[in-house]
C-alpha positions as CSV (number, residue, x, y, z in Angstrom):
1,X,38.1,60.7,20.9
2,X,40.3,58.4,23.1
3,X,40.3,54.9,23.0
4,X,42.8,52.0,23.5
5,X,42.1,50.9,19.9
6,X,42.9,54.8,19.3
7,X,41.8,54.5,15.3
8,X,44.4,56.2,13.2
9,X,44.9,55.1,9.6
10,X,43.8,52.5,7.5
11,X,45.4,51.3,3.9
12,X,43.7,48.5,2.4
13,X,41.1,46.4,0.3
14,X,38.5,46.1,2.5
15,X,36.4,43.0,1.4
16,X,32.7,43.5,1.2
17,X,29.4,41.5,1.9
18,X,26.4,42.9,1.7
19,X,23.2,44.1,3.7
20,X,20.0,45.2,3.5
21,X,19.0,48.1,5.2
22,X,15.9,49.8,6.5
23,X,14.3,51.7,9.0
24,X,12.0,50.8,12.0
25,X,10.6,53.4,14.0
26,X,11.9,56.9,15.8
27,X,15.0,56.5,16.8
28,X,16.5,53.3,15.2
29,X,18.7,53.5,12.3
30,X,19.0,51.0,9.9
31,X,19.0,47.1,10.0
32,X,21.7,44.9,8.7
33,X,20.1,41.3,7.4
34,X,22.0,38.4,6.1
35,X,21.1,37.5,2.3
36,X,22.1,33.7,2.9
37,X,21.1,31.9,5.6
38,X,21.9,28.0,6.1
39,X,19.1,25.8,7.8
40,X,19.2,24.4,10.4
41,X,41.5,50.9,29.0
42,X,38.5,51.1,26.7
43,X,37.1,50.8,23.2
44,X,34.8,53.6,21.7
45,X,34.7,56.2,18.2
46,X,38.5,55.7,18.3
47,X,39.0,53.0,18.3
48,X,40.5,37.0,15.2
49,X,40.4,35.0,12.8
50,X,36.3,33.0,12.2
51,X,35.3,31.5,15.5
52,X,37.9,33.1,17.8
53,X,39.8,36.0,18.5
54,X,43.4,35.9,18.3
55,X,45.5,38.5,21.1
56,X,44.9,42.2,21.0
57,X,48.0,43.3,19.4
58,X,47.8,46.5,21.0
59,X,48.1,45.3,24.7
60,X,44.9,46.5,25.5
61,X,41.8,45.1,25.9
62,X,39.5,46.2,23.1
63,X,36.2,48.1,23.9
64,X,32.9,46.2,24.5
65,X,34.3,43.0,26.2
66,X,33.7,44.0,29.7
67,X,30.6,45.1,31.3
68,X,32.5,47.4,33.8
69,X,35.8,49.3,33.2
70,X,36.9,52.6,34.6
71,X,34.5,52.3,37.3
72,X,31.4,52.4,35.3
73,X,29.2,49.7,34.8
74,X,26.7,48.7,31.8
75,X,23.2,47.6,33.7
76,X,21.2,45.8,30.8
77,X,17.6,46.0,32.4
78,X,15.8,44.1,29.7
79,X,18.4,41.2,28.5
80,X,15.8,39.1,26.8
81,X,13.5,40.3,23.9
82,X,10.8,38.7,21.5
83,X,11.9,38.1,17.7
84,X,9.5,39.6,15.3
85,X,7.7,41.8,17.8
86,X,8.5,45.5,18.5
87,X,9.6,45.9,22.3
88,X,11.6,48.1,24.3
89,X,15.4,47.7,25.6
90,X,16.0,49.8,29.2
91,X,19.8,49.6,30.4
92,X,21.7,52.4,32.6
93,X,25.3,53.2,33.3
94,X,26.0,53.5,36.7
95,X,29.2,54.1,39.1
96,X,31.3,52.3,41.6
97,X,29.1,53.5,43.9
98,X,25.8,52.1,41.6
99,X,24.1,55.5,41.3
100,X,23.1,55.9,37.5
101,X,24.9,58.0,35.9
102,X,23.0,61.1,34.7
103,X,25.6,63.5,33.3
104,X,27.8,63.0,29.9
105,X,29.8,64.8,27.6
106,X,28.4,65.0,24.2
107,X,30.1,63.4,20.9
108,X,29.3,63.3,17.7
109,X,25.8,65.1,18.6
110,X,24.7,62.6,21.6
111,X,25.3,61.9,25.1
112,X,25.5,57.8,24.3
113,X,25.5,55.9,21.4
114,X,24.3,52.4,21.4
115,X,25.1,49.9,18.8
116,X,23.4,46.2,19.2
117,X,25.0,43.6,16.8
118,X,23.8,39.6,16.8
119,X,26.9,37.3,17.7
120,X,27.0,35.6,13.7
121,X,27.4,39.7,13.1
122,X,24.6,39.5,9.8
123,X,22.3,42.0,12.2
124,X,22.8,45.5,13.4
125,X,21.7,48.3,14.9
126,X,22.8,51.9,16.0
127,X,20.5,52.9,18.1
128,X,20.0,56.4,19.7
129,X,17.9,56.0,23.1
130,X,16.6,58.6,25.1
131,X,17.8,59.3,28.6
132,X,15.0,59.7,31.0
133,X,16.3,62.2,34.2
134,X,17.1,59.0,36.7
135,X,19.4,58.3,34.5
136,X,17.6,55.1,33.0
137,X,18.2,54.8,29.1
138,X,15.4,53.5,26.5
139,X,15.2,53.2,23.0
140,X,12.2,50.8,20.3
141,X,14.0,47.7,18.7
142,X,12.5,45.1,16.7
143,X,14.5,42.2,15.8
144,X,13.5,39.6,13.1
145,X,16.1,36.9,13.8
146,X,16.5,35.1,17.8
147,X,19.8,34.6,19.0
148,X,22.5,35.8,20.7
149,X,23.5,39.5,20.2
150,X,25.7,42.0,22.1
151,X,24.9,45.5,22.8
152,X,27.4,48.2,23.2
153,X,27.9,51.2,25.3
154,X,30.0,54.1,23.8
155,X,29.7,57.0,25.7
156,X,31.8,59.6,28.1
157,X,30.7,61.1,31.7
158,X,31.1,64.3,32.6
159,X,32.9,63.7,35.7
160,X,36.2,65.0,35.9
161,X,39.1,62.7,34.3
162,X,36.8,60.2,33.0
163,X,37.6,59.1,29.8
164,X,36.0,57.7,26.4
165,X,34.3,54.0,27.7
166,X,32.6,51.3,25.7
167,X,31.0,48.6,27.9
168,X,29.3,45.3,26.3
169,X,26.7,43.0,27.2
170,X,24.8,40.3,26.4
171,X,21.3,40.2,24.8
172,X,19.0,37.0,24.3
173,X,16.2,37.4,21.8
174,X,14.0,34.9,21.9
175,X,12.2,32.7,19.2
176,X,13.5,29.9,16.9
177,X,17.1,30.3,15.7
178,X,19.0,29.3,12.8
179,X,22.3,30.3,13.0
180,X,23.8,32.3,9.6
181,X,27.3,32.0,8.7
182,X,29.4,34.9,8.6
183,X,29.2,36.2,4.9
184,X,32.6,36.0,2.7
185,X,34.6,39.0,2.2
186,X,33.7,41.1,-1.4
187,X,34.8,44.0,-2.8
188,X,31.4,45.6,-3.1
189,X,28.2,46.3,-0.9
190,X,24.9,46.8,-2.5
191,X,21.5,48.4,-0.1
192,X,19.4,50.2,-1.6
193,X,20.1,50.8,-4.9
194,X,23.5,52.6,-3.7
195,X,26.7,50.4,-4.3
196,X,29.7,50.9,-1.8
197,X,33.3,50.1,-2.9
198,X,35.9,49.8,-0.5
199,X,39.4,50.9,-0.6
200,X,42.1,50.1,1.7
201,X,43.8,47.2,3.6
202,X,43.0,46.4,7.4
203,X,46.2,45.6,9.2
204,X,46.3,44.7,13.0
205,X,48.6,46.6,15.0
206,X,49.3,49.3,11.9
207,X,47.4,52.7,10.7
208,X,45.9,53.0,7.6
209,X,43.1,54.1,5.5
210,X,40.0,53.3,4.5
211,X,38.2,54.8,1.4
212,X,34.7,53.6,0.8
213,X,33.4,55.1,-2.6
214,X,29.4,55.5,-3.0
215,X,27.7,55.7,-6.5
216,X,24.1,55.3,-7.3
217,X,22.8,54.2,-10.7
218,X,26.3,54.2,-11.9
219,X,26.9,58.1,-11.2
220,X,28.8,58.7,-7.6
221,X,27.0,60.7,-4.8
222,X,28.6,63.7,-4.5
223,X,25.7,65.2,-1.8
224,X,25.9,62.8,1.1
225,X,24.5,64.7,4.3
226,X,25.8,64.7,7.9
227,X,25.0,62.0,10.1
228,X,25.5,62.6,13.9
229,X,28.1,65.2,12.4
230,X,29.9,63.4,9.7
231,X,29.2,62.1,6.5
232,X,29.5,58.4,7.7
233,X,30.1,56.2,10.7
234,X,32.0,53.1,10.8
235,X,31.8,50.3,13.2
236,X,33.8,47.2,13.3
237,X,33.4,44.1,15.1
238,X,35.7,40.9,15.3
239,X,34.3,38.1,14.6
240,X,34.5,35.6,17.4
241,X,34.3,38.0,20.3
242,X,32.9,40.9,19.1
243,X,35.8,43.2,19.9
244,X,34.8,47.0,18.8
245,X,35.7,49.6,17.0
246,X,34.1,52.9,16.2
247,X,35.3,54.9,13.3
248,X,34.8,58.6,12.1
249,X,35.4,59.7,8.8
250,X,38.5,62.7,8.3
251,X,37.2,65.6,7.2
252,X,36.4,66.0,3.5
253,X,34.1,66.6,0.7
254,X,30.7,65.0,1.2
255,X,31.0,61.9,-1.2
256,X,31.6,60.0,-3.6
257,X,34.7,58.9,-1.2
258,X,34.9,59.1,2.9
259,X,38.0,58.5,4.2
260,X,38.4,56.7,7.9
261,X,41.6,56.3,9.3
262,X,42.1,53.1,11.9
263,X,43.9,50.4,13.7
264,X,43.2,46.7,14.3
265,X,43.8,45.1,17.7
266,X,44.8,41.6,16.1
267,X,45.1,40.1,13.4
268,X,41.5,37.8,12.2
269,X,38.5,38.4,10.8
270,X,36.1,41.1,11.0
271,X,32.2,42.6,10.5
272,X,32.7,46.3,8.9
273,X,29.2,48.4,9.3
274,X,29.2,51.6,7.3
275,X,26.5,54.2,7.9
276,X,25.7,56.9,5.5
277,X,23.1,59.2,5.1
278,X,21.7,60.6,1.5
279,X,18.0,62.2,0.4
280,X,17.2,61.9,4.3
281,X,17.5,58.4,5.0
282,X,20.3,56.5,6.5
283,X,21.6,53.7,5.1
284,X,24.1,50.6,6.0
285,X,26.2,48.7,4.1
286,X,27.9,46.0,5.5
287,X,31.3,44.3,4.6
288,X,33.6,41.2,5.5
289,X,37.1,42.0,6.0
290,X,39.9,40.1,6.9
291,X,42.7,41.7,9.0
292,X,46.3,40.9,7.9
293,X,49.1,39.7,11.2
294,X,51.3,42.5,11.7
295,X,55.1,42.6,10.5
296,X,57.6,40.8,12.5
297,X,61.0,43.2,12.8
298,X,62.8,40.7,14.5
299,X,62.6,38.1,11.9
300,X,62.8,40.6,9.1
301,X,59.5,39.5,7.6
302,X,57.4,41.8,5.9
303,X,52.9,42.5,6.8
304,X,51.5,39.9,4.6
305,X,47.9,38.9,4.1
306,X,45.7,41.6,2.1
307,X,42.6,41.8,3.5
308,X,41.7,42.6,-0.4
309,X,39.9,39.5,-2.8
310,X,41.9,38.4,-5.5
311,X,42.7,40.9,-8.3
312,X,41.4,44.4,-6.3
313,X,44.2,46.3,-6.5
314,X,44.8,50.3,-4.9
């Protein structure tokens, strides 16, 4: 799918954090909470360091920092929503011309997906709304945290030349807020009673792989089912701005291992979401990884800074 990220390849130690995952109602997927909490151009499936984002290494903007690009424009109708309560989020693509935008071409088994993260990126949410026939899109949500959060876009029309978008905008959910600070990177994700190794080094600016291994009472699941068509989605986000990436797996056997092949934008810290589907239920695990700066030719210097803890080795 194209994409100014355009995800390739991914080599590296991905360091994990975890989250717990569950379902809440037709047509949400699963729910990514925090564990500890202190008081107190164009992105899409292709595809800074803690507190800000360091310059797109590609030299283009990543998807889901603008609410219009291309000539199409993200219209949030509901930006605020209750914490703890079930409610309803409307939004609508629309043109240059601002008619909503009624006709797309299908990926990965929908017309639009829709992926709402919170802006400390310890909640998440791939959503699948419906489209009603003016073009207005709806889908349930219930949040259990307030705060900020960003909802993203990922879809492609079906007018002639128009390519793979991901617009982003902002979300306020209301109610009293304690911000959660963004979980450290580990080498292992636990939901469920699956556990999710990661394999692989992020890089920015460099292909490589990614090869997340899931087992399940110590024996590994060899009989993952498809999910929207694969046998597991990844999103990334980077921390600070919430710069995104959507991954798809290469083709392969369904499990233990799924291989995803991308590329950073920049060097800096990131929010890995990795959705996978097994005895019916989807499931995320979530994981903290920290992209290394790319090489330097000029100076002669070599990619440094494994995203990997201490002592993982691939």
């Amino acid at each position: 799918m194209n994409n100014a990220l355009r995800i390739t390849a991914f080599a590296a130690a991905l360091a994990a954090t975890f989250g717990t995952a569950y379902g809440v109602g037709r047509g949400v997927d699963p729910l990514v909470a925090a564990e500890n909490r202190p008081a107190g151009e164009h992105g899409g499936h292709d595809g800074g360091g803690e507190g800000g984002a360091e310059p797109a290494a590609t030299g283009h903007a990543p998807g889901g920092l603008q609410i219009s690009d291309g000539g199409y424009t993200l219209a949030l109708e509901t930006p605020v929503v209750p914490a703890g309560a079930r409610s309803e989020i409307r939004f609508a693509v629309k043109d240059d011309s601002g008619r909503k935008v009624t006709a797309y071409r299908r990926e990965h088994g929908k017309e639009l997906h829709f992926i709402l993260a919170s802006t400390d990126l310890t909640q998440y949410r791939h959503l699948h709304p419906v489209r009603a026939a003016d073009g207005t899109w709806s889908t349930p949500v219930d949040l259990p945290e307030a705060g900020g959060y960003r909802v993203f876009a990922d879809f492609t029309p079906a007018a002639a030349g128009a390519g793979n978008l991901t617009l982003g905008a902002d979300l306020a959910v209301s109610g009293a807020y304690r911000p959660a600070a963004l979980p450290a990177p580990a080498a292992v994700a636990e939901v469920d009673g699956y556990r999710v190794t990661l394999g692989g080094e992020l890089r920015a600016g460099r292909a490589g792989e990614l090869r997340p291994s899931i087992s399940r009472n110590g024996r590994p699941v060899t009989d993952l089912e498809p999910y929207l068509g694969a046998y597991g989605h990844l999103v990334a986000l980077r921390a600070g701005d919430l710069a995104y990436l959507h991954v798809h797996p290469n083709e392969g056997d369904p499990g233990p291992v799924v291989s995803f092949t991308a590329t950073a934008p920049s060097a800096g810290t990131y929010r890995l979401f990795l959705d996978f589907k097994h005895q019916g239920k989807v499931r995320t695990a979530a994981f903290t990884v920290r992209a290394a700066a790319p090489a330097s030719d000029a100076e002669g210097h070599r990619e440094g800074g494994s995203g990997a803890p201490a002592g993982h080795a691939h």
